[in-house]
C-alpha positions, 0 to 999 in steps of 0.5 A: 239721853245726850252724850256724856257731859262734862265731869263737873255738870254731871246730873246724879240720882241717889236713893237711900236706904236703911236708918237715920245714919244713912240719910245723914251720910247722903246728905253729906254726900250730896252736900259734898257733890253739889259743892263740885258742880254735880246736879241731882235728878228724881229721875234715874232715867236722867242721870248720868251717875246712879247712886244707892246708899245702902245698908245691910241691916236687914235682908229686905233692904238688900234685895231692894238694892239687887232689884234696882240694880238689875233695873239699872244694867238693863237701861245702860245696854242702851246708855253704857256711858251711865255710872252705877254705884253701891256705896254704905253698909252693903258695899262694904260687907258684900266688897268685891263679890258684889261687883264680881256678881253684877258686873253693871256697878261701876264703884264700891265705897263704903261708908267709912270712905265717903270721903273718897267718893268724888274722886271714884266718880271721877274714875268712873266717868273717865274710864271707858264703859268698855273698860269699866267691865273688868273687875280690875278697873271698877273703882272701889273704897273699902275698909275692909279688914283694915278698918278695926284700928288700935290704940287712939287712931295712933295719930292718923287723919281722920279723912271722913271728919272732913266729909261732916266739916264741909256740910253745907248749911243751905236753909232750902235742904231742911224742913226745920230739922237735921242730924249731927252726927257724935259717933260712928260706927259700933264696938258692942259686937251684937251676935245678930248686927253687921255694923261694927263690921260694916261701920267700923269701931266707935270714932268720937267727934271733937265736941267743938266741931259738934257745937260749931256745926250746931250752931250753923244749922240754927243760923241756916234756919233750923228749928230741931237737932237730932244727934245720931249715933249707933251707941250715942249714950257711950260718946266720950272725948279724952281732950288729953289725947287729942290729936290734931292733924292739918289744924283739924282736931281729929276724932277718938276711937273708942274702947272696946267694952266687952262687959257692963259698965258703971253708970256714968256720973259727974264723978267718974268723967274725968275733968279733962274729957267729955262725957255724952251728958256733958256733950248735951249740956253744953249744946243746950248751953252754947247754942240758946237759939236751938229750939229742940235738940234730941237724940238716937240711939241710946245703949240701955246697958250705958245709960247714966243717970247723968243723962237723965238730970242733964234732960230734966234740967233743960227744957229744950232737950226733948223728953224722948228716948230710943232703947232697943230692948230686942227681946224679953227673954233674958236667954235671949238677950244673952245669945243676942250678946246684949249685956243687960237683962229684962229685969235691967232693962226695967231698972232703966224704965223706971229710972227715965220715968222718975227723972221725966214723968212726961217722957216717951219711950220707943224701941226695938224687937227682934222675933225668931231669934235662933233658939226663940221658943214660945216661952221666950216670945211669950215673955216678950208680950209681957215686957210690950205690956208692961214697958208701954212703949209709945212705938216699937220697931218690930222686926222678924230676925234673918241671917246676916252674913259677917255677924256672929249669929251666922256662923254660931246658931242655926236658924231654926224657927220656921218662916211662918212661926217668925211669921206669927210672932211678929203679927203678934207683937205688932198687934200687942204694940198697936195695943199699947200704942193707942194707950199711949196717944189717947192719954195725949187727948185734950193736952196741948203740945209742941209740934214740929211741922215736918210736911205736908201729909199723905192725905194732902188735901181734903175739899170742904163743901161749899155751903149756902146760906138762905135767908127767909124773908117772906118774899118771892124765892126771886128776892131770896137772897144766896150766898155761897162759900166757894169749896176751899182746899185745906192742907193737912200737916203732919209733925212730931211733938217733943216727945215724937209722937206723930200728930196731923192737923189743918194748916198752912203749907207755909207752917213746915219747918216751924214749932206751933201748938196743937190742941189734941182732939183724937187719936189712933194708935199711928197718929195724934189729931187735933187743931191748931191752938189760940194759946201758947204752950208752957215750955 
């Protein structure tokens, strides 16, 4: 690799990992970067500033991070001029220390400071690769504990609204779909999550900023909004405590509830805010040229039948919610300080599957919680049963440092009974899941085509054709269809169910109809069909 290059013709790898927060936070960052004149790379090898976004989540993603870490101090021996930076979720709850231990990271930005991010980088590179080995000199960008602000932001910018605003709207970076980002950060304090140390309190957007940055990605091209969120059933905007700042109307911190809330309803959202059903209404309503517009994550405590009607009433909302339940176990649930129980959570079920008979439900578990016992897992197999969810998000638990589950219970299910339940699980899941998809065969659905898949071509052989005529084999006359390359596709129907089908590469980023033929418990097959789909 060449000598530095200038600041603003710099190239820069990213690598994300973690949840749908974290891809969206790296698109705007990359949106902000290229904005700056800064190029990005595949290769790491031929990069001038390294990225990774990352998230603490979970222990495997952390230690994915340390071993890419370790693969990049090994190439700036010979490359020192080479920027290394940990930004997200892991910077923040690591914060010095991390650095402190892998002197080759060059910056920390966490993800409430993304904002910040240029101007690290623009230290970094300033900054000697000598002098950039002092702790003292790294550049850093955390909230720290700072970060848990009272009141209603009491006035104060909200510089990472900024970050969302300036998104750059190029039809050439989606494939038909993006995330809007309604909320950040948490305030449900789970006893087994990081985030609401890591991320911060609930911020509510300002909807018009919602509608505005919707309707801009239809007119670059896109077919799908997904709107995310820790908690995106809990959204609600106070319009008479908003404040602006520089023309900007500025986001809301929002309240810290401790205990379970009321289901909202029309007559409990005051007529001067808006609620998370208010909020899809209005997209819905305002931006008639969306196609399909859904969500993640919903809370199961706050789910309002408000939400419910707002979906069955509006038909391009997709029929689909996540609901991590964690655990069937009501002991379970209240070590986890999750604030409902099973026989709540099943209320929600059967509320969702009366307002929309043709929704699908998919969720989360955790196994080898602290105290689990086989009593609760087997109860967990009941709830998969009973719940048929049409995917569920199986993980085993480890020890989070900075939740309160670290410091309040002993981590005492051994290793290979986690182990176990989690195959367990898995293979119960794997069950329902097959029960789900292959209710779907014969159906015709709506498919966002997202890519093409894994098995990317499949050659069909050339066929001949003899015709008998009685004459000499001379005479005989053979045709012969040269072998032709047909693209398997992949994408989600409205209800996020993956089907894969025969099709033209140009089809991705657009809705088509699929006639369903087969199914698997990952996957739906079918063809494309002759006739159109009823909305």
């Amino acid at each position: 690799m060449s000598g530095p290059m200038p600041s603003n013709s710099r190239n820069i790898f990213l690598e994300t990992f973690g949840c749908q927060m974290n891809v969206l936070d790296s698109e705007l960052v990359a949106s902000q970067l290229s904005a700056l004149g800064m190029h990005f790379v595949d290769d790491w090898k031929q990069a001038d500033v390294v990225l990774y976004n990352t998230c603490s989540v979970r222990e495997h993603a952390e230690q994915k991070v340390y071993s890419r870490v370790g693969r990049v101090g090994k190439h700036k021996a010979h490359n020192p001029h080479v920027v290394l930076g940990v930004i997200g979720c892991m910077a923040e709850r690591e914060g010095r220390d991390v650095a402190r231990r892998y002197p080759q990271i060059d910056l920390l930005c966490g993800p409430g400071e993304l904002d910040k991010l240029p101007m690290l980088i623009d230290n970094a590179l300033k900054t000697s690769p000598h002098r950039r080995a002092s702790l003292s000199t790294k550049q850093v960008a955390l909230q720290g504990n700072t970060h848990r602000r009272t009141g209603t932001l009491a006035a104060t910018e909200d510089h990472l609204e900024m970050l969302d605003l300036s998104r750059s709207f190029s039809p050439d970076e989606h494939h038909g779909s993006a995330y809007v980002r309604i909320t950040r950060g948490c305030n449900k304090f789970c006893t087994f999550c990081v985030v609401p140390n890591t991320r911060g309190p609930e911020v509510h957007r300002p909807p018009d900023h919602i509608v505005d940055e919707c309707k801009r990605l239809v007119d670059a091209g896109v077919v799908e909004v997904t709107l995310i969120g820790q908690t995106v059933n809990h959204y609600h905007y106070h319009h008479g405590a908003a404040v602006t700042v520089g023309g900007v109307q500025q986001p809301q911190v929002g309240q810290v509830i401790r205990a379970p809330q009321p289901l909202a309803d029309s007559h409990t959202t005051p007529q001067d805010a808006t609620s998370f059903a208010q909020l899809l209404a209005r997209i819905h309503d305002d931006v008639p040229d969306l196609p399909r517009l859904r969500f993640v994550t919903s809370y199961p405590r706050d789910f309002g039948d408000d939400i419910l009607a707002v979906m069955r009433d509006r038909p391009r909302i997709c029929r689909y919610l996540h609901l991590p339940v964690q655990s069937g176990s009501n002991r379970i649930l209240k070590l986890m300080n999750r604030g409902y129980t099973v026989e709540k959570y099943f209320d929600l079920l059967g509320r969702v599957r009366e307002a929309l008979p043709d929704a699908q439900i998919a969720s989360d578990l955790i196994c080898g919680f602290p105290a689990e016992t086989d009593d609760d897992h087997a109860a967990t197999i009941d709830l998969l049963h009973r719940a048929l969810f049409k995917n569920c998000f199986i993980f085993k638990y480890s020890p989070r440092p900075g939740t309160a589950a670290y410091t309040r219970f002993e981590d005492d299910v051994p290793e290979e009974t986690k182990r176990q339940r989690n195959n367990e699980l898995l293979t119960v899941q794997s069950e329902m899941s097959d029960r789900v998809h292959r209710a779907m065969v014969g159906r015709q659905v709506r498919v966002l085509v997202e890519s093409i898949s894994h098995r990317e071509h499949k050659h069909r052989s050339a066929a001949a054709t003899g015709f008998a005529t009685g004459v000499p084999e001379a005479n005989v006359e053979l045709r012969w269809e040269p072998a032709r390359t047909v693209t398997q596709l992949t994408g989600r129907t409205d209800g996020d169910l993956i089907v894969m089908f025969d099709g033209d590469e140009s089809l991705v980023g657009s809705i088509v109809n699929v006639k369903v033929e087969s199914a698997k418990p990952l996957s739906l097959f079918g063809q494309i069909a002759q006739t159109p789909t009823p909305v």
